[in-house]
C-alpha positions as a Markdown table, in Angstrom:
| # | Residue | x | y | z |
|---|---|---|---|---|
| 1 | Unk | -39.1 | 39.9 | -8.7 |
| 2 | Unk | -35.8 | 40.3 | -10.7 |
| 3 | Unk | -35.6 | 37.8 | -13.5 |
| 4 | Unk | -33.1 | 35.3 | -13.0 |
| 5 | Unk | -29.8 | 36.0 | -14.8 |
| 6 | Unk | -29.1 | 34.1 | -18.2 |
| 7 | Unk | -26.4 | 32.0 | -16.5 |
| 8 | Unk | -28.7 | 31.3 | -13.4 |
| 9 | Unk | -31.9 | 29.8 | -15.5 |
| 10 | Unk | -29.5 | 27.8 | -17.4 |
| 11 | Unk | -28.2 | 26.3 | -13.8 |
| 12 | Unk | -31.3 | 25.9 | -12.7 |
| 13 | Unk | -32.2 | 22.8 | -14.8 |
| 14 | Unk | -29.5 | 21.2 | -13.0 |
| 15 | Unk | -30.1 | 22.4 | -9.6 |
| 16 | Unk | -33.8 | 20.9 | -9.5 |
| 17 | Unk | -31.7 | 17.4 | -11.3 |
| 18 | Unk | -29.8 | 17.1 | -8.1 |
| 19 | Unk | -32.5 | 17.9 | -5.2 |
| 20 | Unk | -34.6 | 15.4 | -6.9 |
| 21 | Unk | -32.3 | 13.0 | -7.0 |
| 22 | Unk | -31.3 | 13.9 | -3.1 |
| 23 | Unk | -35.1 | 12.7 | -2.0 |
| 24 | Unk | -33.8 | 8.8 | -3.7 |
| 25 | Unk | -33.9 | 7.1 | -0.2 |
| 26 | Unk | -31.3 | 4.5 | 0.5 |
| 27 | Unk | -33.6 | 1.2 | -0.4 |
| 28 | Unk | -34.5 | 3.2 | -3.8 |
| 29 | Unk | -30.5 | 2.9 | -5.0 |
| 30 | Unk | -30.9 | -1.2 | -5.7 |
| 31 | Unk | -28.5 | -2.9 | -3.5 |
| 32 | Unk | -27.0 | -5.7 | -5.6 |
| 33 | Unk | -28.4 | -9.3 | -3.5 |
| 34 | Unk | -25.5 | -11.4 | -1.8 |
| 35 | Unk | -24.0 | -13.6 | -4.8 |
| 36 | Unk | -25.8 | -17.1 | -4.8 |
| 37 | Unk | -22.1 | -18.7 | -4.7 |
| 38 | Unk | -22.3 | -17.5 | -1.1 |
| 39 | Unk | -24.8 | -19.0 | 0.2 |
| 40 | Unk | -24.0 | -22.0 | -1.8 |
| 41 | Unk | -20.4 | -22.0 | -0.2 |
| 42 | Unk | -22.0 | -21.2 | 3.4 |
| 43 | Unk | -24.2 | -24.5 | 3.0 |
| 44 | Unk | -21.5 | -26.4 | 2.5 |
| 45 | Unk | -19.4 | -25.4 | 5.1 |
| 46 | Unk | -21.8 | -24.8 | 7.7 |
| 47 | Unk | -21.7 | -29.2 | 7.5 |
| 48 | Unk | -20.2 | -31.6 | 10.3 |
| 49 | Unk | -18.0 | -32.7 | 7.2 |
| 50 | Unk | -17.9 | -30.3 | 4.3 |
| 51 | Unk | -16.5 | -31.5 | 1.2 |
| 52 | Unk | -13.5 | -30.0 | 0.0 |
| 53 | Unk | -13.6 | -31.3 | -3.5 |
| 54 | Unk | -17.0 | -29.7 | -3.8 |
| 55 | Unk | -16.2 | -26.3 | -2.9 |
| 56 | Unk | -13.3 | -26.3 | -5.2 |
| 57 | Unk | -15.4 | -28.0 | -7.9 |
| 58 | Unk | -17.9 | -24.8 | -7.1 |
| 59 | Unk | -15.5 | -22.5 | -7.1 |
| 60 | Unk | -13.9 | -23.8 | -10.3 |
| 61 | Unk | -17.0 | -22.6 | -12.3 |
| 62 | Unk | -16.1 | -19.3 | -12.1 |
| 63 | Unk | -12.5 | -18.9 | -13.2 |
| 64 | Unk | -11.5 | -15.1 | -12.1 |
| 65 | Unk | -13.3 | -16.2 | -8.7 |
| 66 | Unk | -11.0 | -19.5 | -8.6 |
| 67 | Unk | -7.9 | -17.3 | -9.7 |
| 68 | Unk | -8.6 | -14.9 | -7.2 |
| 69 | Unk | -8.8 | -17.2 | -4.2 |
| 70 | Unk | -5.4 | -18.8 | -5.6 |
| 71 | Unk | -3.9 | -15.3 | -5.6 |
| 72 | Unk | -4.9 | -14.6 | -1.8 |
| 73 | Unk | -3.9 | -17.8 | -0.6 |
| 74 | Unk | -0.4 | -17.5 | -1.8 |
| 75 | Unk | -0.1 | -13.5 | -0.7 |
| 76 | Unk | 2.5 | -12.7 | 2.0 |
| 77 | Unk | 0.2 | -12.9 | 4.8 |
| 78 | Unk | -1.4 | -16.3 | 4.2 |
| 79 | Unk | 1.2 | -17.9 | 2.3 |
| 80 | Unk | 3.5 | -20.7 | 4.4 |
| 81 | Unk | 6.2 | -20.2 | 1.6 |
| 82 | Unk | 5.3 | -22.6 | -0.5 |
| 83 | Unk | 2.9 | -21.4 | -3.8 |
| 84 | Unk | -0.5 | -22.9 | -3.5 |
| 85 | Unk | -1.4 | -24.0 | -7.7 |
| 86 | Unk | -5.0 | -25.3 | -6.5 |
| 87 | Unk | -8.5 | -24.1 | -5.3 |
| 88 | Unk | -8.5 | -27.2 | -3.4 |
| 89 | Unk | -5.4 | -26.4 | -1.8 |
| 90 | Unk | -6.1 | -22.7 | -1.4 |
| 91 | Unk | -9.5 | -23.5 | 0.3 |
| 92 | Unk | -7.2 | -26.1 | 3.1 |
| 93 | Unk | -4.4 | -22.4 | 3.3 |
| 94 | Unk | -7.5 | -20.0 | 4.0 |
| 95 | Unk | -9.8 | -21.8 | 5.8 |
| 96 | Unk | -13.4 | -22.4 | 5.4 |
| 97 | Unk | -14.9 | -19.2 | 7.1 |
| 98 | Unk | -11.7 | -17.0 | 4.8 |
| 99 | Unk | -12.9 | -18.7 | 2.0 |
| 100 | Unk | -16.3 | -17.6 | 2.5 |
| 101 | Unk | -15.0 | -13.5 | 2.9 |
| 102 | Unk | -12.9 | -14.3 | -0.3 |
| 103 | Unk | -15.0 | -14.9 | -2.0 |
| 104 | Unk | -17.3 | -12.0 | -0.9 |
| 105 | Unk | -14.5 | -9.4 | -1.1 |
| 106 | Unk | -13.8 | -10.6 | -5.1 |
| 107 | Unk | -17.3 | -11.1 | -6.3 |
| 108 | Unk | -17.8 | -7.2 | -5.4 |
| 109 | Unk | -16.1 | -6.6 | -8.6 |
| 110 | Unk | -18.4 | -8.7 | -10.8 |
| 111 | Unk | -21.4 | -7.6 | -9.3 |
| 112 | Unk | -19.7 | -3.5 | -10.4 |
| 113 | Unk | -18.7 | -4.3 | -13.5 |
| 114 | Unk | -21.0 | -2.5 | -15.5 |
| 115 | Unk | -19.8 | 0.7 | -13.9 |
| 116 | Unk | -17.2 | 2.2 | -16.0 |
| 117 | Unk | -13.5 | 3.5 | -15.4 |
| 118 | Unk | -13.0 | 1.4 | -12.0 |
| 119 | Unk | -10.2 | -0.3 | -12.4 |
| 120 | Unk | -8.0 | 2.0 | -10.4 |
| 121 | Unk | -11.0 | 1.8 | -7.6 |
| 122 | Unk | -10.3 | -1.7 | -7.6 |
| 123 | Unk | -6.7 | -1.6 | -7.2 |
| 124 | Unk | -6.3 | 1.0 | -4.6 |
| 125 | Unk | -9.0 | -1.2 | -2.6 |
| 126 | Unk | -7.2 | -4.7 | -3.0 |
| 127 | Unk | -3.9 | -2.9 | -2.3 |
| 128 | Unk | -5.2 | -1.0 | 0.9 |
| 129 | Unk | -6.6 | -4.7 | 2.0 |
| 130 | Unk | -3.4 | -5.8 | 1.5 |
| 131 | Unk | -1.2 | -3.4 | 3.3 |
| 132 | Unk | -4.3 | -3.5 | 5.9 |
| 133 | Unk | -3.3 | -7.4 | 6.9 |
| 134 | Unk | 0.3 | -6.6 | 6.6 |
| 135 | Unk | 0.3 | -4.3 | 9.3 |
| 136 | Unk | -2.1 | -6.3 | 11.6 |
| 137 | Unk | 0.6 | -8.8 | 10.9 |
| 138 | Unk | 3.6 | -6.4 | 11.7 |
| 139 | Unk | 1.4 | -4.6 | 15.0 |
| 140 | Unk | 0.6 | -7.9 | 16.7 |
| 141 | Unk | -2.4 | -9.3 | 18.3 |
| 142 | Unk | -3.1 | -6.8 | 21.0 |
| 143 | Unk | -5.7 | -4.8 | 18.4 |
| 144 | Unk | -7.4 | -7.9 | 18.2 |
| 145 | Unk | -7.9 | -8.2 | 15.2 |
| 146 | Unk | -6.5 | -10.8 | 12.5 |
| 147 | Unk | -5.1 | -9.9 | 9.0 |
| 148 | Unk | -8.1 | -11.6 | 7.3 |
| 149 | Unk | -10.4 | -9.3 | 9.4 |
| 150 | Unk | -8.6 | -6.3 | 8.0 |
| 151 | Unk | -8.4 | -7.4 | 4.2 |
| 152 | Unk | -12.1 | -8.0 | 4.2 |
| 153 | Unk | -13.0 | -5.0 | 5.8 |
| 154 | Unk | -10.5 | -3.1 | 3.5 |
| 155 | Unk | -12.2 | -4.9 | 0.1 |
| 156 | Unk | -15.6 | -3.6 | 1.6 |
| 157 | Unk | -15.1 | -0.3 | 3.0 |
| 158 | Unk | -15.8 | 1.7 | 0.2 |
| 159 | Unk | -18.0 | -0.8 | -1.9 |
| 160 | Unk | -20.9 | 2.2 | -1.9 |
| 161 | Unk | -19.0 | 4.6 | -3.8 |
| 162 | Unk | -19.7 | 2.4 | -7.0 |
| 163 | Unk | -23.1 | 2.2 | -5.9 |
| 164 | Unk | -23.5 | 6.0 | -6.1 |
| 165 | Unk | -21.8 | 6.1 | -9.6 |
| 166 | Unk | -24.9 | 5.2 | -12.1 |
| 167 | Unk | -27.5 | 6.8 | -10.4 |
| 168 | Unk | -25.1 | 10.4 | -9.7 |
| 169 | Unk | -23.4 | 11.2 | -12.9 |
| 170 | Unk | -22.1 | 14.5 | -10.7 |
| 171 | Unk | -20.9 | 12.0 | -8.1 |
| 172 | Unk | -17.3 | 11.8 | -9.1 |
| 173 | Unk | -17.1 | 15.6 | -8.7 |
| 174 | Unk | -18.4 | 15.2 | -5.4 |
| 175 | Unk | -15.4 | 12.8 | -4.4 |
| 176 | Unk | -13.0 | 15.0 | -6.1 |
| 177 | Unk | -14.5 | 17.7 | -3.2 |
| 178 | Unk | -14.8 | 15.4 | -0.8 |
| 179 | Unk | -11.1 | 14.2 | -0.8 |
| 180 | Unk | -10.2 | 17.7 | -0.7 |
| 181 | Unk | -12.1 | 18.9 | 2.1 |
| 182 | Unk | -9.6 | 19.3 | 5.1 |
| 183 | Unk | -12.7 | 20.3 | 7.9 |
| 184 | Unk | -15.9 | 19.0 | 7.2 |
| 185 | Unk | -16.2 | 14.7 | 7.1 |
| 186 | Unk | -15.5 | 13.4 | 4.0 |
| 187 | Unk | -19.7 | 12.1 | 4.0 |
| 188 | Unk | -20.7 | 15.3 | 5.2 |
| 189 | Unk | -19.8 | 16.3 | 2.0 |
| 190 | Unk | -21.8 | 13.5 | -0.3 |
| 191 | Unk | -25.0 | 14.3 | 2.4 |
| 192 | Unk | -24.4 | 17.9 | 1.8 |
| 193 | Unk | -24.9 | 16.8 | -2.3 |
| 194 | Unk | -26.8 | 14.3 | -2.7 |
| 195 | Unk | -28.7 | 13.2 | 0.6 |
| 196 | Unk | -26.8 | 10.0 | 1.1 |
| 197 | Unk | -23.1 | 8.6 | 1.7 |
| 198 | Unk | -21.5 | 6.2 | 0.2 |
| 199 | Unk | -20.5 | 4.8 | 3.8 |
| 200 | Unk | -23.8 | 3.7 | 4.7 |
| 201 | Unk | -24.6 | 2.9 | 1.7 |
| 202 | Unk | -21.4 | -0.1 | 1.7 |
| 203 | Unk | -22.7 | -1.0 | 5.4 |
| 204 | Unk | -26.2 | -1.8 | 4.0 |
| 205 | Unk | -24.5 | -3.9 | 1.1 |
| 206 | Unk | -22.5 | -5.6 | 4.1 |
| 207 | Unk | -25.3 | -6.6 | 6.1 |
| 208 | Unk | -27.1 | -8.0 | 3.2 |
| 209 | Unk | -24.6 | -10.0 | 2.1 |
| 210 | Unk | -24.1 | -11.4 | 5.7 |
| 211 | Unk | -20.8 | -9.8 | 6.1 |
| 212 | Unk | -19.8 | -10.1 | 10.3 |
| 213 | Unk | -21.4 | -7.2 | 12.5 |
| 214 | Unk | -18.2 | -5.3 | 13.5 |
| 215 | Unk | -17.4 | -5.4 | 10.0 |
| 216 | Unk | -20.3 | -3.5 | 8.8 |
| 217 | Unk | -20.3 | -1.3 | 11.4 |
| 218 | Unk | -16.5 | 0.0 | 10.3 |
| 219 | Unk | -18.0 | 0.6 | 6.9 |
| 220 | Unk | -20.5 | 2.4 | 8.2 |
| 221 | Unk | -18.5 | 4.8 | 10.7 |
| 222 | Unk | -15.2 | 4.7 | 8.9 |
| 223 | Unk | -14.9 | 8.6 | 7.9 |
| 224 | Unk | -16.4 | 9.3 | 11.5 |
| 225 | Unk | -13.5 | 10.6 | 14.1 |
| 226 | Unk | -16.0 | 9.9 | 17.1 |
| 227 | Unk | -15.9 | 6.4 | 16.2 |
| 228 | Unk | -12.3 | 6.2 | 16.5 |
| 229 | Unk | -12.7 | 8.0 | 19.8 |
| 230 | Unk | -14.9 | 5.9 | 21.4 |
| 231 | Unk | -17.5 | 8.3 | 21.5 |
| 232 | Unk | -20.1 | 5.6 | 19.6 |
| 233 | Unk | -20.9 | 2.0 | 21.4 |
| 234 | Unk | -18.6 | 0.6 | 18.6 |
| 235 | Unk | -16.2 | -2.3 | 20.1 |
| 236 | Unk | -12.8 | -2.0 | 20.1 |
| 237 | Unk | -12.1 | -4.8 | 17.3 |
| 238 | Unk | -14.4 | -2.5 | 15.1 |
| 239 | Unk | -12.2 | 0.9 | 15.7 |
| 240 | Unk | -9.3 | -0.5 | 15.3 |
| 241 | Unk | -10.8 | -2.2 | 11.4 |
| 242 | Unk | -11.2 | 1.6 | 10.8 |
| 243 | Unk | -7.8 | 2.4 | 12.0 |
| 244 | Unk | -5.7 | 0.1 | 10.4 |
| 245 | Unk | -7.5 | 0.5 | 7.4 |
| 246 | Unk | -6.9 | 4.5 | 7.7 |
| 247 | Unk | -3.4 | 3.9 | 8.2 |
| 248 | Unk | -2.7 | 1.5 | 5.3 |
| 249 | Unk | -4.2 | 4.0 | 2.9 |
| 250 | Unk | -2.3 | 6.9 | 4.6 |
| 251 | Unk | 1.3 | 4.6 | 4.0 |
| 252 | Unk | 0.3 | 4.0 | 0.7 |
| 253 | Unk | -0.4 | 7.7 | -0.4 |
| 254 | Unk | 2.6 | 8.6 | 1.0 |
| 255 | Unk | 4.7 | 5.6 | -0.5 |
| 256 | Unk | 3.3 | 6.1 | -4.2 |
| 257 | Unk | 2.5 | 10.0 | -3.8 |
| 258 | Unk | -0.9 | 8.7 | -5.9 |
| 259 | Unk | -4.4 | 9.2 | -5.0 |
| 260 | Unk | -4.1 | 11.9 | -2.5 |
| 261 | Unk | -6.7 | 12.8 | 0.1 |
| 262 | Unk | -7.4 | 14.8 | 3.3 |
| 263 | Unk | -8.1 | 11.9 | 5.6 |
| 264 | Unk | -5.1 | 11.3 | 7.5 |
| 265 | Unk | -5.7 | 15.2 | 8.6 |
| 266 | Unk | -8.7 | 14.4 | 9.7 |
| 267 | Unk | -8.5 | 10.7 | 11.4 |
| 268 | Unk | -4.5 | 10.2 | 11.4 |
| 269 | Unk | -4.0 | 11.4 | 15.0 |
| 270 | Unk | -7.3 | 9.4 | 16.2 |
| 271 | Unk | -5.8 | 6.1 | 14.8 |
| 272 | Unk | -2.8 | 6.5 | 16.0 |
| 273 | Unk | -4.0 | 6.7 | 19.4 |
| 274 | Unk | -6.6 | 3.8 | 18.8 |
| 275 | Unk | -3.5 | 1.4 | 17.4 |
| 276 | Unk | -1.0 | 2.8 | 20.4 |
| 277 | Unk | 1.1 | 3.7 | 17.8 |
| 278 | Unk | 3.6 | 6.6 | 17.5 |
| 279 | Unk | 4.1 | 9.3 | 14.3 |
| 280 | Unk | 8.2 | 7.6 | 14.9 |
| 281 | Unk | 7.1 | 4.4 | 13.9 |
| 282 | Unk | 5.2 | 4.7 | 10.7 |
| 283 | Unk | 8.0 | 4.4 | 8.4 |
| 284 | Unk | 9.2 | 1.2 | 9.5 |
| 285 | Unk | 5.6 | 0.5 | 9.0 |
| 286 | Unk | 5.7 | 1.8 | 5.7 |
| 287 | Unk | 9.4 | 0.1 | 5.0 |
| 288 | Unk | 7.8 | -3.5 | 6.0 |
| 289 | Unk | 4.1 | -3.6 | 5.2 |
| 290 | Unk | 3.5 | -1.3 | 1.4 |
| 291 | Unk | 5.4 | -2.8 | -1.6 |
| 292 | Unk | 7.2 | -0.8 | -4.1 |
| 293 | Unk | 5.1 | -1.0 | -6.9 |
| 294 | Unk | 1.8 | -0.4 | -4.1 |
| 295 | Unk | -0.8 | 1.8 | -6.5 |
């Protein structure tokens, strides 16, 4: 047998590093447990008569989780025009159940926030989740979904790509290729590198944390085109989560010229047809639902 070249026995090292780390199954990653101010928020309301003052008095223990209910409540597509200054009164503007995916949606952040250099992550994912309600807002109600349905789904969709980060110190290579892969699906690429996908990783963390079932299947399918073609026993509410979501991000990129990717190549033409929308109407879309200083 030829002796390896120099260059090939000093990649090999890292070649064994990564099919080792490709037989880590899913359960092995450690899935952070749903927050205990959850279920602590989920006793209270599931009450006859839950107590307001309680939940904000809950809430006000943890003050970016109270800020960032505040903040929500008094975005475009909840607020009523007048700025909410209170939990108390932000908990009465989202409603209970809202409240509940909020809070989900913002404690993601803690529970990541020992993995570094995220704070564009973060942004690009509350932006898209608030694009995402704008345009459920601007579309109307025959996707049936509501713009809370969309933000939440939005906050979670990618919530296994921080996941991957600690325990894959070659994973943000693999999203740089995987955002520029035009053919092959954008977790065809992570499988391809490390055995697993950041997708079904999020729609584990989803289900754990008690997240509703149409939601976590959109994380789970949200890179795949055959779920946006009905190919999949998905409901419709649950494509068209994936397709607004798709579409926000799409608007966005092409708004800001940041963070680009090869998605819309891939899924754009599905989600249009799964919203009933036209390529002549996305940039109204764009005009209406993506601020100016979105990303």
């Amino acid at each position: 047998m030829t002796e390896p070249r120099v260059e090939e026995r000093q990649n090999k090292p890292a070649a064994d590093a990564v099919e080792s780390r490709m037989k880590i199954e899913l359960r092995d990653i450690g899935i952070p447990p749903r927050p205990l101010i959850l279920t602590q928020i989920e006793q209270e309301t599931a009450k006859d008569d839950p107590d307001f003052i309680y939940l904000a008095k809950l809430l006000g223990q943890d003050v970016a989780l109270s800020a960032g209910v505040i903040k929500i409540a008094n975005s475009p597509f909840f607020s009523f025009g007048k700025k909410v200054p209170t939990v108390q009164e932000a908990l009465l503007v989202l409603g209970l159940k809202q409240v509940l995916r909020t809070i989900a949606g913002l404690s993601l952040q803690q529970v990541f926030k020992h993995v570094p250099n995220m704070d564009r992550f973060w942004d690009a994912s509350a932006t898209t989740a608030n694009v995402s309600a704008m345009l459920v807002r601007q579309i109307g109600n025959g996707i049936g979904i509501r713009p809370e349905d969309a933000h939440t789904f939005a906050l979670f969709r990618d919530c296994g790509i921080p996941m991957l980060m600690i325990p894959f110190p070659e994973y943000r290579d693999i999203l740089i290729k995987a955002n520029h892969e035009e053919t092959a699906s954008f977790t065809a690429v992570e499988e391809e590198a490390i055995g697993l996908n950041h997708a079904a990783l999020g729609a584990q963390l989803a289900e754990d944390w008690l997240l509703p079932e149409e939601t976590c299947q959109a994380i789970r399918h949200h890179h795949d085109r055959s779920a946006l073609e009905g190919e999949l026993a998905l409901t419709e509410r649950t494509r068209h989560l994936i397709a607004v979501a798709q579409l926000a991000e799409y608007l966005i990129q092409q708004k800001t010229s940041q963070s680009q990717t090869c998605e819309w190549v891939k899924l754009g033409d599905a989600c249009l047809h799964c919203l009933n929308l036209g390529q002549e109407q996305l940039p109204e879309l764009a005009r209406t639902c993506v601020p100016e200083a979105a990303g």
